[in-house]
SERO-4910 file (N, C-alpha, C, O; in steps of 0.05 Angstrom, whole numbers):
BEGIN
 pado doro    nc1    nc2    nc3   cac1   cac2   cac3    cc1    cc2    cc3    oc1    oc2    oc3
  Unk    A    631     47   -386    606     62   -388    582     44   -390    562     52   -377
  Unk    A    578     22   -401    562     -3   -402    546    -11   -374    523    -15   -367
  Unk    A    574    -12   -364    575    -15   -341    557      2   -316    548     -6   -295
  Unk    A    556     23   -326    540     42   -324    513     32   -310    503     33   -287
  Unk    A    506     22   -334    477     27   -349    460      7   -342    435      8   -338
  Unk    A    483    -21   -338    466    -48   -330    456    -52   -299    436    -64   -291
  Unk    A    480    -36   -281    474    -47   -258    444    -34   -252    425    -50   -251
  Unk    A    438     -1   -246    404     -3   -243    380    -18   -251    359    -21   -240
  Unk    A    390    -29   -276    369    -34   -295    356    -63   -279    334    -71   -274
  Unk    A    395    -80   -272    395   -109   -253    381   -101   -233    362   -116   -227
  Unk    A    385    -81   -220    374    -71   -198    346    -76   -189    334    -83   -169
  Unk    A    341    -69   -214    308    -56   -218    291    -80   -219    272    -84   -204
  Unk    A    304   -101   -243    301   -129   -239    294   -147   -219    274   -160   -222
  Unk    A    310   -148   -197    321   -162   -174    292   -146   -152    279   -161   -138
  Unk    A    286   -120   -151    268   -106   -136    233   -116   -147    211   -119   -135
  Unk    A    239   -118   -166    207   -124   -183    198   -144   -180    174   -147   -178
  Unk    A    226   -177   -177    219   -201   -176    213   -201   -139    197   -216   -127
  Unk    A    232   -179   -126    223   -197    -92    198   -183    -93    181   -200    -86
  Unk    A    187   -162    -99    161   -154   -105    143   -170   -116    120   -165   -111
  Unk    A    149   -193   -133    127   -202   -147    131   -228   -122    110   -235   -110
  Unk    A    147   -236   -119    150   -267    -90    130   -255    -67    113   -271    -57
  Unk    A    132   -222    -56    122   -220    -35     87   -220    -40     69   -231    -28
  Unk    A     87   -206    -60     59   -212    -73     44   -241    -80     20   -248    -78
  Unk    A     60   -251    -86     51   -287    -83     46   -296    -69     23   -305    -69
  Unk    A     67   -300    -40     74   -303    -15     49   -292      1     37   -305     18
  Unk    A     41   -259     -8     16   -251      7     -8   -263      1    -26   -265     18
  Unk    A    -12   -273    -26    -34   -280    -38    -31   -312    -22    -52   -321    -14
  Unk    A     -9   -326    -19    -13   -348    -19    -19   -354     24    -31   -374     32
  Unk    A     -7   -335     39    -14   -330     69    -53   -320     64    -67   -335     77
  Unk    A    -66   -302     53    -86   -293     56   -109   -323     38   -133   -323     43
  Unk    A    -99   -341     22   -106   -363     19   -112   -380     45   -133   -386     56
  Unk    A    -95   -383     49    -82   -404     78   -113   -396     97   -132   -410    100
  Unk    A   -108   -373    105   -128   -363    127   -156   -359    114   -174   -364    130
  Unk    A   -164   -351     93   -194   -346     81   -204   -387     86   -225   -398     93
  Unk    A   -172   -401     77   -187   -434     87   -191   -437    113   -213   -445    122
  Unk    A   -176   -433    122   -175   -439    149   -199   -429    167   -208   -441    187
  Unk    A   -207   -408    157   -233   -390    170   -254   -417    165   -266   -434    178
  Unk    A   -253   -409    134   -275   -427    121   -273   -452    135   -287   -449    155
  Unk    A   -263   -472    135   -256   -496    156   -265   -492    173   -284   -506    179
  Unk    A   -257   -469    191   -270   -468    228   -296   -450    221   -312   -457    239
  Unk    A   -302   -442    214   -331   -443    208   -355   -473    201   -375   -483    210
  Unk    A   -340   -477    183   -364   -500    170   -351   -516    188   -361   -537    180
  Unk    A   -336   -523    208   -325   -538    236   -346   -526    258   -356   -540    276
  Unk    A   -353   -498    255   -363   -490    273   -400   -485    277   -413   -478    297
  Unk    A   -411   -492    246   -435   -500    243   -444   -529    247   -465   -539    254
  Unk    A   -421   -537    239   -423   -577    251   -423   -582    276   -434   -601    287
  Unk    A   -405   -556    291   -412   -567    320   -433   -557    338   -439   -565    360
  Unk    A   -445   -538    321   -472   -530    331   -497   -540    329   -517   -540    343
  Unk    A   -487   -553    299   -514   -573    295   -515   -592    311   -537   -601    318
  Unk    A   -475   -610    325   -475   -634    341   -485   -621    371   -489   -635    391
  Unk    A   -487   -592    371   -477   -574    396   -457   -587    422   -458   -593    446
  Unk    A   -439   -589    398   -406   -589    405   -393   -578    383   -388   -590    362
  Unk    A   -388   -546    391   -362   -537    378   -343   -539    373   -331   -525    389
  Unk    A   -329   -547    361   -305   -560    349   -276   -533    341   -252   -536    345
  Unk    A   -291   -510    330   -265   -489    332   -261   -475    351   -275   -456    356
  Unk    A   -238   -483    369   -229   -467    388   -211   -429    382   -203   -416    402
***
């Protein structure tokens, strides 16, 4: 009967943590690109000022 009781609970566990990874994982992809923007931007005011654009 124990037996019961633990496996949802593991369940529940195991669903919350890939939930909290994908949430990281999202936070850490939407990092990546807000730099990357930022980079080809301030890449792309440098090359306007050189007027040579630099972000393709």
């Amino acid at each position: 009967m124990l037996h019961h009781y633990q496996y949802p609970r593991r369940k529940h566990l195991i669903l919350k943590t890939l939930e909290c990874c994908e949430t990281q994982c999202l936070h850490l992809a939407v990092d990546v690109v807000v730099s990357r923007l930022t980079l080809c931007i301030s890449n792309d005011v440098t090359g306007i000022m050189l007027q040579m654009p630099l972000c393709t």
